[in-house]
N, C-alpha and C positions, 0 to 999 in steps of 0.2 A: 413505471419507473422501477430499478431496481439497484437496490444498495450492497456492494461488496464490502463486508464488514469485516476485517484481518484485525488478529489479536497474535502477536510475536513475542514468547521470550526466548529472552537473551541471557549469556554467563551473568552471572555476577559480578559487577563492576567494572562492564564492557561495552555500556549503553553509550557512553559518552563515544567510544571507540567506532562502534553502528552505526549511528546517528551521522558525526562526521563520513564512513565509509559511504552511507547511502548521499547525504549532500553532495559530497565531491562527483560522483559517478556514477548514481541512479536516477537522483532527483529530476535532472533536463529532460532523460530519455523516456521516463515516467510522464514527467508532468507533460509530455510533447506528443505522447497518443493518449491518454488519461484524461488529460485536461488536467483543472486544477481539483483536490481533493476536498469533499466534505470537509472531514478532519483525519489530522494528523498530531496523535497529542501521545504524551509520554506519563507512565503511572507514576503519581504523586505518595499516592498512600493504597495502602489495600495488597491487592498481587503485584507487588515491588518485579522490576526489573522485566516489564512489560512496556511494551508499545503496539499503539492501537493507530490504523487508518482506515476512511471508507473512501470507495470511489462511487461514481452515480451514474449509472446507463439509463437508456432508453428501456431495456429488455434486455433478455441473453444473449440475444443475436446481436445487438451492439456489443459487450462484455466480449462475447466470443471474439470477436472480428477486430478488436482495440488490441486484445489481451496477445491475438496472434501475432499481429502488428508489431507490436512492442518487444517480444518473445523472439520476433525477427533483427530486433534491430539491433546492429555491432554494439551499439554503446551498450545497450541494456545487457547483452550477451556481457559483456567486461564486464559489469557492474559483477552479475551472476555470477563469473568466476571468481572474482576477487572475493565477493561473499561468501561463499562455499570455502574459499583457501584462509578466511578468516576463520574461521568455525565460532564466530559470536553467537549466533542462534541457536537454542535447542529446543523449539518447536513454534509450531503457527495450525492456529486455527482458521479455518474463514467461515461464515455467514453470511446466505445472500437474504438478502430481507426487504422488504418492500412497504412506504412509509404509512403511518396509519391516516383513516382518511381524513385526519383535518392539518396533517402537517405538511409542509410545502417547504423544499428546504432552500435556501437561497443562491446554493449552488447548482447549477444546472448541466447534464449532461453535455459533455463535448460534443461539437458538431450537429 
């Protein structure tokens, strides 16, 4: 199993702006080769003006093959421009990570 661990900041008091942007016109096309996400949670305290999601593959060869998938698809392609022409983001990390051996996590890879 392996965990795709994205950490994204965003301007300053722009989150609520994001948030909405991704609902409207990433979420379907995401959650539709994705599956549904581990988590998807937004910084309360600490490094403010962060938002954090993970996705769950089988391996990399699943990641790869979802990611291209998705990468393909119109909606997500719109999403991506709309994003890019808001300029909210100003950076993202990722982390693939794999869970330790006694955790099992209740979401299950797509497909």
């Amino acid at each position: 199993m392996l965990i795709d661990h994205r950490t994204y900041t965003v301007r300053p008091g722009s989150m609520g702006a994001q948030m909405a942007l991704y609902e409207k016109y990433g979420m379907a096309a995401q959650k539709r080769h994705l599956g549904e996400p581990l988590i998807y949670l937004i910084t309360e305290s600490g490094e403010i003006n962060t938002y954090i999601h993970a996705w769950i593959y089988k391996d990399a060869a699943d990641r790869a093959a979802k990611r291209a998938a998705m990468q393909a698809d119109p909606e997500w392609q719109e999403f991506m421009k709309r994003n890019a022409e808001a300029g909210y983001l100003l950076a993202q990390r990722n982390n693939l990570m794999a869970p330790a051996p006694f955790f099992t996590p209740s979401v299950k890879p797509k497909g």
